[in-house]
Each structure stands twice: as structure tokens, then as C-alpha cells.
N, C-alpha and C positions, 0 to 999 in steps of 0.2 A: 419287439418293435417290427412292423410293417418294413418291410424294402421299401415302399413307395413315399412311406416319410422319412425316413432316413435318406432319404437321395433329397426330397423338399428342406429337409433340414440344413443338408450340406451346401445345396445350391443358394438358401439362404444364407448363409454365412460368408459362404463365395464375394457374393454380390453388397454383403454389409463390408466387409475387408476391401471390396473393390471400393467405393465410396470414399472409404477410411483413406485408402493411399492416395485416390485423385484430390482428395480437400486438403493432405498433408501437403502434396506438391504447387498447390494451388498458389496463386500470387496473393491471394485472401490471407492462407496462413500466416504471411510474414507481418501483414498489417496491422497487430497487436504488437509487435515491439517498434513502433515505430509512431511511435507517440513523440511527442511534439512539446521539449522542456525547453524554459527560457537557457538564451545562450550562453555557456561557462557551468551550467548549471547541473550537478551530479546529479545520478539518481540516488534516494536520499536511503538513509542505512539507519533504522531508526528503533529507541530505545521508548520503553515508557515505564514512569516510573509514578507511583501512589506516593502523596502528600500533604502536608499544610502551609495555608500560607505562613507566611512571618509573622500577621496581626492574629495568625488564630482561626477560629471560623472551621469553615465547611471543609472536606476534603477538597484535593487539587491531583492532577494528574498532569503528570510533566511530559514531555515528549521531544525527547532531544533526537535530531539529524544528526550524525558526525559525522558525515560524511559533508552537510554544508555548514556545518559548525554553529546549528541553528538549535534553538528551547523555547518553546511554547509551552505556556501555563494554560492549562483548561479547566475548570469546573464545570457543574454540572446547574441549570436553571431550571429549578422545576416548574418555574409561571410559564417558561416557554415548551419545557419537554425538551431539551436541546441541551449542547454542552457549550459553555460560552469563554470565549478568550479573554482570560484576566492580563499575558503578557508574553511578550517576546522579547528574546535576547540575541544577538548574533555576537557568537563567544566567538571567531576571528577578531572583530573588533576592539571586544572586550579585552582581549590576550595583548594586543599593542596598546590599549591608552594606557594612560597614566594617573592613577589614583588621585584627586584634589587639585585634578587642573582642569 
């Protein structure tokens, strides 16, 4: 390899690492975590699980939050191409009521 690319090569690099640290320190970088959830409201920790409903049928895919103590039921619509919400549950709630009242 040439001395004259190998110096182009380095000074490349130089200048791509320069880039790299001034976009790292930038006020830019912090504005991806700084999103904007309603208030009380965790960032959510979430599980997914394969299923069927209770009557039967199509597959279901469950998708529980625990960190907001939330289940959403989805299956899949093929007239739409989309996955569609069959249910939600909010298991805080669920864990205080009381069975047949």
C-alpha cells in the first residue's frame, strides 16, 4: 500500500471519529430518550405469548406489560392484513375486584 493512501485512509477515519463524538455530545443525542409517556405511566416491560381464544378459533397472541399490569389480546385479520385487538385487561384492577359483585 501506497504512503499516500494510507495517510488518505487515516485522515479518513480521523474525520468519521470526529463526526462520531461531536453527534454523541450533541443536544440531538439525548432527544430519543426523551419521549413523552402519559403521566404515572412506566415504560412498559413486555411479554408475548402464542395462543387461543376460549371459544376456539384462530391463533391469538397475548402481550402482557408488567410493568403496567396491562394484556392485550391480538389476532391476526387477513381481509385487512393487520393484527386486530380482540381484548384488554388491566390486571391491577383485576387483582382488587371481587369475584360476582
Amino acid at each position: 500500500m501506497r504512503t499516500g493512501s494510507k495517510r488518505g485512509l487515516l485522515a479518513a477515519n480521523f474525520v468519521l471519529l470526529a463526526a462520531l463524538a461531536v453527534l454523541s455530545w450533541s443536544p440531538w443525542a439525548g432527544a430519543q430518550n426523551a419521549i413523552e409517556r402519559p403521566a404515572g405511566r412506566a415504560r412498559g416491560d413486555y411479554t408475548m405469548i402464542a395462543g387461543h381464544t376460549a371459544a376456539g378459533g384462530s391463533n391469538v397472541v397475548y402481550i402482557l406489560d408488567s410493568n403496567n399490569e396491562e394484556l392485550v389480546a391480538l389476532k391476526w385479520d387477513p381481509s385487512t392484513s393487520a393484527m386486530a385487538g380482540i381484548g384488554y385487561r388491566n390486571l391491577s384492577t383485576d387483582g382488587v375486584s371481587k369475584p360476582g359483585r
